[in-house]
N, C-alpha and C positions, 0 to 999 in steps of 0.2 A: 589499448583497451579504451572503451570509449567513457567518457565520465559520465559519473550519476548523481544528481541532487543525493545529500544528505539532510534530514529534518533536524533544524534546529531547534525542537521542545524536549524537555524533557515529558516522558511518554509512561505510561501505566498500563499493561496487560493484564488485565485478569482473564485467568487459565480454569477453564473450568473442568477440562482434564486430565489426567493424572501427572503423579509427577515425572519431569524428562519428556515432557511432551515435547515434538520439535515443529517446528514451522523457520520458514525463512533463514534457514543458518542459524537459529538460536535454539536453545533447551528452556522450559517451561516450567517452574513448579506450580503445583496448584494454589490456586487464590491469585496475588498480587504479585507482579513482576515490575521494577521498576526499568526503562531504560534510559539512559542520559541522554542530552542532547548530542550531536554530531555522530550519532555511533551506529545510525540503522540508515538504509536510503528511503527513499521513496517507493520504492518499488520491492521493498522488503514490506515495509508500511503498507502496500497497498495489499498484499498475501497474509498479514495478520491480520487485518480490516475484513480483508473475504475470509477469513475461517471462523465457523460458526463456534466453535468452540473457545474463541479469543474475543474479547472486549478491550476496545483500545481507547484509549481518553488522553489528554493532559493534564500533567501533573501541576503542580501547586508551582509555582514558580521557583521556593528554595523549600527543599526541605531540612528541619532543623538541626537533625545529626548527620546529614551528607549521606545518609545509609545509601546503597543501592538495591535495596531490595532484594528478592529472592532469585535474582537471574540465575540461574546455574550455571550457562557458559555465555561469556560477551558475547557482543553482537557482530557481524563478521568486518573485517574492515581489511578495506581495499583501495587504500587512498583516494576513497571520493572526495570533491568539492563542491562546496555549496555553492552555486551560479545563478540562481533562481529568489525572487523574492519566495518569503512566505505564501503569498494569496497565488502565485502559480502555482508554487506544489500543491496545495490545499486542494487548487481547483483540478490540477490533473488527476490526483486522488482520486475528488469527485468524478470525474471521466472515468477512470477507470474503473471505476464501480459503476457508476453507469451501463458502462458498454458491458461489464456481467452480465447485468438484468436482461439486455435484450436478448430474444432470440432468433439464432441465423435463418431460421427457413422462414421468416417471415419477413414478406417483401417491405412491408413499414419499418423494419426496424433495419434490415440491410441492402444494400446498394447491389446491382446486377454483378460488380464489380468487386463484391464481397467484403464492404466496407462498411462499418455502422451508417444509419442513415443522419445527419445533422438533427432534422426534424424532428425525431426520436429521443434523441442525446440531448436538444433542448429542454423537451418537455420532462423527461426526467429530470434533470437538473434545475429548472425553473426557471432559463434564461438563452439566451441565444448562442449560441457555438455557430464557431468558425470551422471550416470546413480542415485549415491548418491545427487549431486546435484538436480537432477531431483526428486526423490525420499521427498527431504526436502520440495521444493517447492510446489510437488504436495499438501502434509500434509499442509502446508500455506495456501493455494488453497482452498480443503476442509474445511477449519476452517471458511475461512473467506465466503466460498457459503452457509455454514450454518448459520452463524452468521447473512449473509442476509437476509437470510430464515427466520430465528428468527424473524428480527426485520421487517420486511415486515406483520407478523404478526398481 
């Protein structure tokens, strides 16, 4: 199985839909979900960040009775390892939110070869992307449309 960044913050969902809402392998109450650090990946994080019904933030760095919040069910764990500084996950995030926004039929935003276009990806994100950068992202991207795909099922 191939490894996945896990986000080392601790993380804040607020749920604006009902309660046992589910996203990404987790269950939802409404209002405030707290999750701890190590316990979601990236690419879980990137599927709560895309649903409109989820607001994601970080949390306070300790909170003073250790509560965990309203989670209903943990978050899924699959012996990922964190291998990544912080400002790569962050920024592939950003990429991968990104490459949401474009859309495929439109030759600025994708390659003949059906790939985001770099130029596009920069200027949303406010800086210059690599084409490898770009490349990781997209693969994140794909995982995670399928993964929807799946569980939309």
């Amino acid at each position: 199985m191939a490894q996945q960044t896990v986000i080392a913050k601790k993380l804040v969902v607020q749920s604006l839909a009902h309660g046992g809402y589910r996203r990404a392998g987790m269950a939802f109450n409404t209002g405030e979900n707290v999750l701890e650090p190590n316990t979601i990946t990236c690419s879980q994080l990137a599927m709560l960040e895309a649903d409109p019904r989820l607001a994601v933030s970080c949390a306070e760095a300790s909170s003073p009775d250790g509560a965990s919040g309203n989670l209903v069910q943990g978050s899924v764990s699959d012996g990922v390892t964190d291998q990544q500084t912080e400002v790569q996950i962050n920024e592939q995030i950003t990429l991968i939110s990104a490459i949401s926004q474009l859309d495929p039929e439109n030759p600025d935003h994708f390659t003949t070869g059906n790939k985001p276009q770099v130029d596009a990806l920069s200027k949303l994100v406010g800086h210059s992307v690599t084409a490898s950068q770009r490349d990781d992202a997209w693969a994140d991207y794909q995982k995670l449309a399928a993964e929807q795909a799946d569980n939309a099922e």
